[in-house]
C-alpha positions in Angstrom: 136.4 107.4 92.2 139.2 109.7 92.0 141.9 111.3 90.2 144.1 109.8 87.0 146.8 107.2 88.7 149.9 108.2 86.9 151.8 105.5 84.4 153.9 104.9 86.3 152.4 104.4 89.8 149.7 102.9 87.4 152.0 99.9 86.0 153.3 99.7 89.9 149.6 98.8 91.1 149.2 96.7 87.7 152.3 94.6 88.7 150.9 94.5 92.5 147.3 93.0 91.2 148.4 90.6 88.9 151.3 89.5 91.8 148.3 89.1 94.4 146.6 86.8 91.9 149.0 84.1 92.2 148.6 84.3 96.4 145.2 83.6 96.7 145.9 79.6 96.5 148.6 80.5 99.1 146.0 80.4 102.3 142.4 79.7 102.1 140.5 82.8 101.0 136.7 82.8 101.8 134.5 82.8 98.4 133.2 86.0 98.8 136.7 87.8 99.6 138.0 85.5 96.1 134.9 87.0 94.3 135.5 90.8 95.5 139.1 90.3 94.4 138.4 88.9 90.7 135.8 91.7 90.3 137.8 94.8 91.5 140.6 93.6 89.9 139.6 93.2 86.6 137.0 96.0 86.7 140.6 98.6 87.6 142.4 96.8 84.5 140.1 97.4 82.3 140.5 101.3 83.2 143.9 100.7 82.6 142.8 99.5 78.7 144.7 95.9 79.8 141.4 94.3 78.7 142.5 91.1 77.8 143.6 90.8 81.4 140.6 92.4 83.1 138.8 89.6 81.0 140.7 86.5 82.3 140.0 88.3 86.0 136.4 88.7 85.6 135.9 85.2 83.9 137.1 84.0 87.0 134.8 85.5 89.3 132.1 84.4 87.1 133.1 80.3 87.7 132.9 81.2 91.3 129.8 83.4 91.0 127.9 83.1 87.6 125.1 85.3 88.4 126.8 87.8 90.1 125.2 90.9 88.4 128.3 93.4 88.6 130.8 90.9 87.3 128.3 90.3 84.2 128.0 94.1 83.7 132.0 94.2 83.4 132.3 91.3 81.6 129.9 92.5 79.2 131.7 95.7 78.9 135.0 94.4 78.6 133.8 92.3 75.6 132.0 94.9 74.2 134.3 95.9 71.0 135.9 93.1 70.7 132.6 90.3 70.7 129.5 92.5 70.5 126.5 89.3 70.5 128.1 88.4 73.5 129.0 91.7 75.2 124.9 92.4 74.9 123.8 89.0 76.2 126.4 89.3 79.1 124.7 93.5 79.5 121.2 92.0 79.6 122.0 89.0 81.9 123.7 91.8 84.0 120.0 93.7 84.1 118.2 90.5 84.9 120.2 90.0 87.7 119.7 93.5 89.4 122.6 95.1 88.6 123.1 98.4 90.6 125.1 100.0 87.2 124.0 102.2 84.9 126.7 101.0 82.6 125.1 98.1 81.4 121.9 100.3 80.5 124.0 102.4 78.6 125.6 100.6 76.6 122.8 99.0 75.8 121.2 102.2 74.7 123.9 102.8 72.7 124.3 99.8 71.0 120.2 99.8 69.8 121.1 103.9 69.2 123.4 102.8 66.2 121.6 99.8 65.1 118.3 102.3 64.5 116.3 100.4 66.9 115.3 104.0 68.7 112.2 102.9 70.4 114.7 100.2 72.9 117.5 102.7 72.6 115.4 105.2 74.2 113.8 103.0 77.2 117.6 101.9 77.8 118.3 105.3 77.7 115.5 106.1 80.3 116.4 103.4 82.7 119.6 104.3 82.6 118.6 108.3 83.4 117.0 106.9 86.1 119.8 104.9 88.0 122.6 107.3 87.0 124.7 108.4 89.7 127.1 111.0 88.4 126.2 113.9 85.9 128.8 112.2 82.8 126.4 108.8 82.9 123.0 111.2 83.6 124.5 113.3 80.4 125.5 110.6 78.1 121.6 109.1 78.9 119.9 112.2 78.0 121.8 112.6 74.7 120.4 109.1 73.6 116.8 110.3 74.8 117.6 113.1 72.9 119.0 111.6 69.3 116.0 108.4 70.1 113.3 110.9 70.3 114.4 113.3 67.6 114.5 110.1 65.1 110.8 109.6 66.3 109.9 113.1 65.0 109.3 114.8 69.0 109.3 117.9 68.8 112.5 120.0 68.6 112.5 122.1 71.4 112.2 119.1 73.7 115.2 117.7 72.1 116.9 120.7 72.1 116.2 120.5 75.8 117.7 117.3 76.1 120.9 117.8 74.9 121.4 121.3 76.2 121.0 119.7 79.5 123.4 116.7 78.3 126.4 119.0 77.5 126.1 121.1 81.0 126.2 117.5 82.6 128.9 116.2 80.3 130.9 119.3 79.0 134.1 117.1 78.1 132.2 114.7 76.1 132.6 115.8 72.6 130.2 113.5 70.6 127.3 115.3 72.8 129.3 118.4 72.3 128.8 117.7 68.3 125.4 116.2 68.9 124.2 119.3 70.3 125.6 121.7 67.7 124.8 119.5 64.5 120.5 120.1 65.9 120.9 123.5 66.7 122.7 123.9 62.8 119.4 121.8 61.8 116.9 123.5 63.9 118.5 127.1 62.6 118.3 126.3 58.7 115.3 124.0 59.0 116.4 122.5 55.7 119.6 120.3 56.4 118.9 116.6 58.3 121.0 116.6 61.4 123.7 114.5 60.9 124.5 112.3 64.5 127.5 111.3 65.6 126.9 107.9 67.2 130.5 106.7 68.2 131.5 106.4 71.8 133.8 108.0 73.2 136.4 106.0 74.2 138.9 109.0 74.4 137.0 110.7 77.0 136.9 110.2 80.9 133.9 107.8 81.6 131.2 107.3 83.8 133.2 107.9 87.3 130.3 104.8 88.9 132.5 102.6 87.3 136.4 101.5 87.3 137.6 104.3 89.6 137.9 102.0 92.4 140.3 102.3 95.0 141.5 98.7 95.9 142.0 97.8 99.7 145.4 98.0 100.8 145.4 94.1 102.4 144.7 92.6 99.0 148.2 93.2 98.0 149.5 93.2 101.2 147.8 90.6 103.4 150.8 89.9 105.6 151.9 93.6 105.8 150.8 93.7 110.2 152.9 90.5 110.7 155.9 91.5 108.4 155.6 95.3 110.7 155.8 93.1 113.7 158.7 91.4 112.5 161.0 94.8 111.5 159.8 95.9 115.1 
């Protein structure tokens, strides 16, 4: 949660993970605290779009962890345009596993939203209405409700409703922005399909659940009280 991190404090903090990677052979580090690390780490890289990195980061969680339901979810995410069979496997593991994430759900939605499967999109879609946490996740699941339900011939005004209520949730998310105009076009001239736009946005600030962590200060740092002490 937060604000943008500038480039260049960004790259600063980038440096600063990948440096605190090679300590954690340094002194024995509980399982748990290795598993926090590997997961916060390569969730904030992936924000960063350094997703090859995040990848190597989460992949090591997972050989300490390999049912831990977060570091699936990212995992799955992080793979997501790049291996897609595996990205949904990883998503669905992620589910079975209880993740507390709505991204997993939707991507998920998504992804059965542009294969034409609209019946799982919209459950997906449901579920992740359901668990969502912040109105950009809440918004993006209503629009797939929306487009799921209008392929299934509901009526218009409830899909209407949908994504009217998506784009007050999600005003900077322009794929609902031309969703919701492209049905209201249709719904006017009652003669022209409406014409989705199914793409993700990948240009426009996410869910905020996710990769907006703020990293503790002693993963970087672990020795910074003893090296005060010292310059005292």
């Amino acid at each position: 949660m937060g604000e943008e991190v500038p480039p260049a404090s960004r790259n600063e903090l980038v440096k600063k993970m990948l440096a605190a990677a090679t300590r954690l052979d340094d002194e024995p580090t509980p399982r748990e605290d290795q598993v926090l690390f590997f997961s916060l780490v390569g969730a904030q890289l992936m924000a960063f779009g350094l997703v090859d990195d995040s990848i190597k980061f989460l992949e090591q969680g997972l050989q300490l962890e390999p049912e831990n339901a977060d570091l699936l979810a990212w995992l799955g995410e992080a793979l997501y345009n790049k291996d897609r069979t595996k990205a949904v496997e990883l998503l669905n593991q992620s589910i079975s596993s209880g993740t507390k994430l709505v991204r997993p759900y939707l991507h998920l939605a998504n992804h059965f939203l542009v294969g034409g499967d609209f019946v799982l999109a919209q459950a997906y879609a449901a579920h992740a209405a359901d668990r969502a946490r912040d109105s950009f996740s809440l918004g993006v699941a209503l629009e797939i409700m929306a487009i799921s339900l209008s392929e299934q011939r509901a009526p218009h005004d409830l899909v209407l409703g949908l994504l009217r209520r998506a784009a007050k949730l999600a005003p900077d998310n322009k794929r609902i922005e031309f969703n919701l105009a492209a049905f209201e076009k249709f719904v006017q001239s009652k003669s022209v399909p409406a014409t989705w736009e199914t793409q993700e946005n990948r240009e426009v600030s996410e869910s905020r659940e996710r990769w907006r962590v703020r990293l503790p200060p002693e993963i970087f740092e672990p020795n910074r009280e003893a090296a005060s002490a010292n310059v005292e």
